[in-house]
C-alpha positions in Angstrom: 31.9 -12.5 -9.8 30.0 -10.8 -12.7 30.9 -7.9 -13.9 28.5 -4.3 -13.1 26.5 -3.2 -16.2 28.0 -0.3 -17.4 26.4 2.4 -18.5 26.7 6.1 -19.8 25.6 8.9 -17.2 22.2 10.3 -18.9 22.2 14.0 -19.0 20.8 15.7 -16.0 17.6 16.8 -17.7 16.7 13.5 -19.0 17.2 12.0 -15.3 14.8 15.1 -14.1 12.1 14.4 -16.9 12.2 10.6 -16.3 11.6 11.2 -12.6 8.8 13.9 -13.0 7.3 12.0 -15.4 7.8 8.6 -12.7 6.4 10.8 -10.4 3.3 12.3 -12.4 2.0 8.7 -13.6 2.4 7.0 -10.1 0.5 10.1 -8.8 -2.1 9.7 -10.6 -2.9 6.0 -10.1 -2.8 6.7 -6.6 -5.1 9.1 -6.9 -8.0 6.8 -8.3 -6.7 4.2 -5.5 -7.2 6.7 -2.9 -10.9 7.7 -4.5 -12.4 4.4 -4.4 -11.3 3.6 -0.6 -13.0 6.9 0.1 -16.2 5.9 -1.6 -15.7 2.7 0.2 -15.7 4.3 3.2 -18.2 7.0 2.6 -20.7 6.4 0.0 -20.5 2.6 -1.8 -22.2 1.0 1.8 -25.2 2.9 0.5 -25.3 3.0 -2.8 -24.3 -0.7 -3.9 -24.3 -2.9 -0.6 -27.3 -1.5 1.1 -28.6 -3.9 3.7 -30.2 -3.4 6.9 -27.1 -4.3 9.0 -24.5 -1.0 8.5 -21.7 -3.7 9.5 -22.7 -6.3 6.8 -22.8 -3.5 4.3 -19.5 -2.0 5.4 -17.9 -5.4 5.2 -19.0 -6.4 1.5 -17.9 -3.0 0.9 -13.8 -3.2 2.1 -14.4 -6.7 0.3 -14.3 -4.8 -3.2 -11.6 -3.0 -1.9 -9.6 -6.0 -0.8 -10.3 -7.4 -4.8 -7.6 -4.2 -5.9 -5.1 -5.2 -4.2 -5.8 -9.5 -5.2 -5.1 -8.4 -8.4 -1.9 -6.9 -8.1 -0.1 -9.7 -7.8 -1.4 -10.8 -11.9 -0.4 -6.9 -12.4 2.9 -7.6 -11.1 3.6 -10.9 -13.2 2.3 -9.6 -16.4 3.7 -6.2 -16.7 7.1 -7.5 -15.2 7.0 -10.5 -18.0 6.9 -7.8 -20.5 8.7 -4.8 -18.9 11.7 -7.0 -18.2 11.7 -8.3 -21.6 10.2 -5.5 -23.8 11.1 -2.3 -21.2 9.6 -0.4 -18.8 8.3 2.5 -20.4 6.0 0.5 -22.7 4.0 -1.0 -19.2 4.2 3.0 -18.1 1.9 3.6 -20.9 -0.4 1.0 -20.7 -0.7 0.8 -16.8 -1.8 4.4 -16.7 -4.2 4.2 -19.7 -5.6 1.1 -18.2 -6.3 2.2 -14.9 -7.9 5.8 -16.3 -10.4 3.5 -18.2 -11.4 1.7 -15.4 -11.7 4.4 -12.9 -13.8 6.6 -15.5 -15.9 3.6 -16.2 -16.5 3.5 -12.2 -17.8 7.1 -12.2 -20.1 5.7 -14.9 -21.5 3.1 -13.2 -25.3 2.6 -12.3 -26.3 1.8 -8.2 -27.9 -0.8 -6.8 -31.3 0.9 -7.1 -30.9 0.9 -10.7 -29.4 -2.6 -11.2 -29.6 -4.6 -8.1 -26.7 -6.8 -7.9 -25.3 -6.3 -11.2 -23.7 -2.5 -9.5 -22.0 -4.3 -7.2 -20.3 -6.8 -9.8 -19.2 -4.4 -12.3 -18.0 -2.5 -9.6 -16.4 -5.6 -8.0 -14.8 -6.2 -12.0 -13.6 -2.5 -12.6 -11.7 -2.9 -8.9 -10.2 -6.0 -10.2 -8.6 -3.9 -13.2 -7.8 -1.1 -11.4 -5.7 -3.5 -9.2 -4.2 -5.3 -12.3 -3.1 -1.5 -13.6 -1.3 -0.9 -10.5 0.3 -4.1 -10.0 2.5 -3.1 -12.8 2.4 0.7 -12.7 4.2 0.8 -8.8 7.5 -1.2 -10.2 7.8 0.6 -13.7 7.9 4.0 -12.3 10.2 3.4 -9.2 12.5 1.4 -11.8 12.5 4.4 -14.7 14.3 6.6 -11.9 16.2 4.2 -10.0 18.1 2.9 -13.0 18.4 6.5 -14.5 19.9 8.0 -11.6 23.4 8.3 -10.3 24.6 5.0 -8.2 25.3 7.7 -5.6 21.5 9.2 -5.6 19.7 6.1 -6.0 18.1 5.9 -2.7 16.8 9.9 -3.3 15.7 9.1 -6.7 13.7 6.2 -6.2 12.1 8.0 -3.6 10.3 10.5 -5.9 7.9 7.7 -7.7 7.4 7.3 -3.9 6.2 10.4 -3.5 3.3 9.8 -5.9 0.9 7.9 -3.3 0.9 11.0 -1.0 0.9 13.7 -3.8 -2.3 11.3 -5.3 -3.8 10.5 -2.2 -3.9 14.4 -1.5 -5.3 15.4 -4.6 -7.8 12.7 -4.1 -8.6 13.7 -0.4 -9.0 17.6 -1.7 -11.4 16.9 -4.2 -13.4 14.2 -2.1 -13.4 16.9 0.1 -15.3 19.1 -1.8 -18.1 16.7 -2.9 -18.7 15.9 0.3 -19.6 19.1 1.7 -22.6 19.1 -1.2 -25.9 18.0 0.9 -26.1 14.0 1.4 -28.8 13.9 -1.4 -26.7 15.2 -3.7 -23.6 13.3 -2.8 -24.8 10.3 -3.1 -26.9 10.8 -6.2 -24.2 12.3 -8.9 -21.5 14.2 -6.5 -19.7 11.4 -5.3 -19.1 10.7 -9.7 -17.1 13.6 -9.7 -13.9 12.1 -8.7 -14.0 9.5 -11.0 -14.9 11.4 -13.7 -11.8 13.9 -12.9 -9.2 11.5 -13.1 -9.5 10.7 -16.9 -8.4 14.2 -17.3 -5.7 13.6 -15.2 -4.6 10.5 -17.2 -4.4 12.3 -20.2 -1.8 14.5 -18.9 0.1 11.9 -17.2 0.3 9.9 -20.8 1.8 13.2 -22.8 4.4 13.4 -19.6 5.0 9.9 -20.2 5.5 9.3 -24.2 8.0 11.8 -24.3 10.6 10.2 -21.9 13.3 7.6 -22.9 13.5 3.8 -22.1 15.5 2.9 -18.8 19.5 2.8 -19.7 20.3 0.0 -17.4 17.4 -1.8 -19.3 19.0 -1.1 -22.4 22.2 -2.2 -21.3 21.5 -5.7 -20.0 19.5 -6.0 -23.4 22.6 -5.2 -25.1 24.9 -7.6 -23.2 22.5 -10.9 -23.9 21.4 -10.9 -20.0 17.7 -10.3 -20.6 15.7 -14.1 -19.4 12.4 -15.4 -21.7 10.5 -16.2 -18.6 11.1 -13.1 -15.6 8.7 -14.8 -13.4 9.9 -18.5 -13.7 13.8 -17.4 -13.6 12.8 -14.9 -10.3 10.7 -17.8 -8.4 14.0 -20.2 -8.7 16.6 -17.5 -8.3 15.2 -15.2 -6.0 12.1 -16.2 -4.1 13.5 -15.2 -1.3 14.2 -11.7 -1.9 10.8 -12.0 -3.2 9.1 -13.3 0.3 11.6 -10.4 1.9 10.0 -7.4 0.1 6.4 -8.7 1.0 7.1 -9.1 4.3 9.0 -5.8 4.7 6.0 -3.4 2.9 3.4 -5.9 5.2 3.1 -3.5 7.9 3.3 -0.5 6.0 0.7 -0.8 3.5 -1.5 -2.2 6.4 -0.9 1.1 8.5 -2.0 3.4 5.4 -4.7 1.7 4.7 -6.0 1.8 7.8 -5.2 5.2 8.4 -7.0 6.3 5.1 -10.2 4.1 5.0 -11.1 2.8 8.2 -9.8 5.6 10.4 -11.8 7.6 8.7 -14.8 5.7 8.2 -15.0 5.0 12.4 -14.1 8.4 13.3 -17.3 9.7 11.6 -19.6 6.7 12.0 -18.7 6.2 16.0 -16.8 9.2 17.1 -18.8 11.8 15.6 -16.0 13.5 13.7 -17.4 15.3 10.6 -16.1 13.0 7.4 -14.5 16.8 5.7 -12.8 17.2 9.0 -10.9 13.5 9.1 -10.3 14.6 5.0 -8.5 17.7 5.8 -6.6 16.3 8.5 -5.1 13.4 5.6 -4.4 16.4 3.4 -2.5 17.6 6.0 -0.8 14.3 6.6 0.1 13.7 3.0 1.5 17.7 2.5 3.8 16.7 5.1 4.9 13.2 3.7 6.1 14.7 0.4 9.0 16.2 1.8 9.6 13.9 4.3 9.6 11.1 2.0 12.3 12.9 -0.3 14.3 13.4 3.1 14.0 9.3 4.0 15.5 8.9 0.3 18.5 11.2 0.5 19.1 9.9 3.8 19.5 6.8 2.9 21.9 7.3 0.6 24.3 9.6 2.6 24.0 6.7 6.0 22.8 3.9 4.4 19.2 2.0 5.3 19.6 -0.8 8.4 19.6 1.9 11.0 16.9 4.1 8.9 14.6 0.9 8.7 15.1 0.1 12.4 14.4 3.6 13.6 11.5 4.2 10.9 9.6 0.6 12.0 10.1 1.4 15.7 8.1 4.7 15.1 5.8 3.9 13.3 4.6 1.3 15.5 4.8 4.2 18.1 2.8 6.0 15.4 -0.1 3.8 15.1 -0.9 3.5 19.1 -0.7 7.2 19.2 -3.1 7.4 16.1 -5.8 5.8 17.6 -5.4 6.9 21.0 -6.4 10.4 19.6 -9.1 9.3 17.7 -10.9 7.6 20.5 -10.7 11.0 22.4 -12.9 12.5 19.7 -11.2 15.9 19.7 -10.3 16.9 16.8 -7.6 19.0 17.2 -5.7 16.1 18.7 -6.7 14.0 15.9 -5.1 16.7 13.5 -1.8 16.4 15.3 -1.5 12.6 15.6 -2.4 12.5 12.3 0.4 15.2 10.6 3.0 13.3 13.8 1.7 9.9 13.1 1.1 9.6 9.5 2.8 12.7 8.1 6.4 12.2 9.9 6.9 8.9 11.9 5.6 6.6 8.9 8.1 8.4 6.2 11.2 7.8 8.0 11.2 3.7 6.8 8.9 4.2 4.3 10.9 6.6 2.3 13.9 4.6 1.4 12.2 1.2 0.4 11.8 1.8 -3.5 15.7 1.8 -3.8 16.4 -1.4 -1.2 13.5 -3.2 -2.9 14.8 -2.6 -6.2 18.3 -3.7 -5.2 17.8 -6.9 -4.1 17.5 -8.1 -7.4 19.3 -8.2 -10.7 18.5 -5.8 -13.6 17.1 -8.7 -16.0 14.4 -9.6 -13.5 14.1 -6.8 -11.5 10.8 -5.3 -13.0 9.0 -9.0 -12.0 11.2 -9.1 -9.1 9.8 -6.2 -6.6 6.5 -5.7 -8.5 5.2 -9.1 -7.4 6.7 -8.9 -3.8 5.3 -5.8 -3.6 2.1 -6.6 -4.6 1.7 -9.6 -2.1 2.3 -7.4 0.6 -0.5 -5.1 -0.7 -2.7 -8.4 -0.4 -2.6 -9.2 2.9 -1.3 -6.0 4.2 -3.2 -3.7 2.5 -6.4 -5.9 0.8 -7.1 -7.0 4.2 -6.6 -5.3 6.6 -9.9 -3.1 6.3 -12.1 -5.8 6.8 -9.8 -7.6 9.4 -10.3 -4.3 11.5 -14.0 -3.7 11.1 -13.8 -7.5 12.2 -11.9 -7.2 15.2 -13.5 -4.5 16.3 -17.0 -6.1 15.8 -15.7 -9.1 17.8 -13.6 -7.7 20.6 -15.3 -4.1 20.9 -11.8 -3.1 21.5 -10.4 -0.1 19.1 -6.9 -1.0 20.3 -7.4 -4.7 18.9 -6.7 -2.8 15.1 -3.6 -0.9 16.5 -2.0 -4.0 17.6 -2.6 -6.1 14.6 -1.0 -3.7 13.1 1.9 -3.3 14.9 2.4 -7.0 14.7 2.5 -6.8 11.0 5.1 -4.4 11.3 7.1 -6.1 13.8 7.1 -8.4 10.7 8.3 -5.9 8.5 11.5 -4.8 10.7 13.0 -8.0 10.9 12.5 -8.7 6.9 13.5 -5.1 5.4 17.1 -5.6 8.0 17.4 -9.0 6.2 16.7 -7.8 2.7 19.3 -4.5 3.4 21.8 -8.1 3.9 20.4 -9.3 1.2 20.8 -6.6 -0.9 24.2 -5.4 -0.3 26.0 -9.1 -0.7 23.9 -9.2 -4.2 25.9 -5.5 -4.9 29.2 -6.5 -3.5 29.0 -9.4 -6.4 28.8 -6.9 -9.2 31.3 -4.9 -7.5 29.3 -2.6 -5.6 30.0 -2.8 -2.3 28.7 0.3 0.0 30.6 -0.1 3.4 27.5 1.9 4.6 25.7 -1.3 4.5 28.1 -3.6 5.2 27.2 -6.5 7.8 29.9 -9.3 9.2 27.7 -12.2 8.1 26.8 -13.7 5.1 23.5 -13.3 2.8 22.8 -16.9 2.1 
């Protein structure tokens, strides 16, 4: 049995500012995520895929979308090489000012009617390093607070990084929002720049938050004790591809059930259900308001009961969740659409969602963990996420059946039930092993 890394208790401010700061950073990448599937589903069918079938357009469009989340996975490999050897807040810094760059240079870009095809490939490359700036920013922000809180609080703490997509995502849906009440000439000639442009100023706060916090003390420890590996991703692949496969299949589901909720949800209620683009933005706001606490609740939940029955309530509702979703949106009344979306999205998603930071981070060891749940992370956002878009517009296309996107994505999170219940196993025999056992979590039968 190895022995626990030890570490001194940080003071309570430093474990405040390292999650603020976690929080800020992760906030803001979502943010330019959130932007570009917007414009993806608003604005970039027009003004870099125009062609004279709206479905062909709409498709090459979620295909640049999809090229975000291919990247992550080189994201997740690169930054965790170099955050599980050199440490995490380095990555922090680079990830965000990476992703700034990118996103500016996006508001930048010239249209198809300027270039011709050349919009749609530097469009196509900034995606790609916008994806690459994620893959590592997700893991070094949920790691700075989960290895600086409390053993007891872990589960709370890791949830605030978690926080950032909603908190981002909002930010992004208000000022999306305002552009697109401009008049459609305007919008699609310099207002839909606006967002883009606003998140470099964003970026600059997030990187004075960010230089001024400490590297992660569990970090620090396992440096200190020799446990640090020269090769995260070849040591993780031999030693723990299978908590690896278990974290992709347990975000699977989720990340396809936001994305579909934020892009193509919205891009169908306005295209075929006649539901004003501002109005489906507002109701997200109103979604996202209501995740931030919610999310924080999932967390502190999950450390007071523990996760299995948290993650088999959670998946349960929100497959309930995406049924109901759609259902409302097919009735195009708007006022029911508000409510599924602040029930569906708002409530019913958090309640698994929430605690998955801290189970995904504790299924591996510190000296890996960085490479670890980045890159299964990321290749859930692949398929889950990357996908999914484009797999609805195409099964709608092909079945003329809405409920054929609800289903697939229940299926995906079907998926992610039974692989979250055997990485909370997982998880929790790796613990017992460094003397952490949490009876919370206990099971009768063996990991391996």
């Amino acid at each position: 049995m190895s022995l626990p890394l030890q570490k001194s208790a940080p003071p309570r401010s430093a474990v405040r500012r390292v999650a603020g700061a976690s929080l800020a950073g992760n906030a803001i990448e979502y943010y330019d995520f959130s932007i570009y599937g917007l414009a993806a589903a608003l604005v970039f069918p027009q003004l870099f895929f125009p062609d004279n079938d709206p479905f062909i357009a709409t498709l090459a469009t979620f295909g640049t979308l999809a090229v975000g989340y291919i990247s992550r996975p080189l994201g997740a490999v690169v930054f965790g090489h170099f955050g599980d050897r050199i440490g995490r807040k380095p990555m922090l810094v680079i990830t965000l000012l990476l992703m700034g760059v990118a996103t500016l240079a996006i508001g930048l870009l010239p249209t198809f009617e300027q270039v011709g095809i050349w919009a749609a490939v530097m469009l196509t490359g900034l995606r790609f390093l916008q994806g690459i700036a994620f893959g590592g920013e997700w893991g070094g922000a949920i790691l700075m607070a989960f290895e600086y809180a409390p053993e007891n609080r872990r589960g709370l703490f890791a949830a605030i990084p978690q926080v950032g997509p909603a908190t981002g995502a909002l930010l992004g849906n208000a000022v999306f929002l305002l552009v697109t009440l401009m008049p459609q000439d305007q919008l699609l000639s310099w207002g839909w720049r606006v967002p883009f442009l606003f998140s470099f100023v964003l970026v600059i706060v997030g990187m004075f938050i960010r230089l001024k916090i400490a590297e992660s003390p569990e970090f620090q420890a396992t440096k200190e004790r020799g446990r640090d590996v020269k090769v995260p991703i070849a040591s993780v692949l031999k030693n723990n591809l299978r908590a690896v496969l278990l974290v992709a299949g347990g975000f699977l589901g989720f990340g396809a059930f936001s994305v579909v909720v934020m892009t193509y949800l919205v891009g169908y209620s306005q295209k075929d259900m006649g539901i004003p683009a501002s109005t489906m933005l507002t109701f997200t706001m109103i979604s996202f308001a209501i995740q931030i606490p919610m999310i924080l609740f999932s967390g502190h939940l999950s450390d007071k009961y523990g996760r299995r029955g948290l993650i088999i309530i959670g998946s349960v509702a929100a497959i309930v969740a995406i049924f109901f979703m759609f259902w409302a949106v097919s009735t195009a009344q708007p006022p029911l659409v508000g409510v599924a979306y602040a029930v569906g999205f708002g409530w019913l998603y958090t309640i698994c969602y929430g605690l998955q930071p801290a189970l995904f981070a504790d299924a591996f060891p510190a000296e890996v963990r960085f490479t670890g749940m980045s890159l299964g992370y990321q290749l859930a956002n692949v398929v889950g996420s990357g996908f999914t878009p484009m797999i609805a517009t195409w099964l709608l296309h092909s079945t003329g059946n809405l409920y054929a996107v609800p289903v697939f994505v229940a299926a995906t999170l079907a998926i992610s039930l039974i692989c979250l219940v055997r990485l909370a196993v997982l998880a929790q025999a790796r613990k017992s092993q460094e003397g952490l056992f949490d009876p919370r979590d206990s099971v009768p039968v063996a990991a391996n």
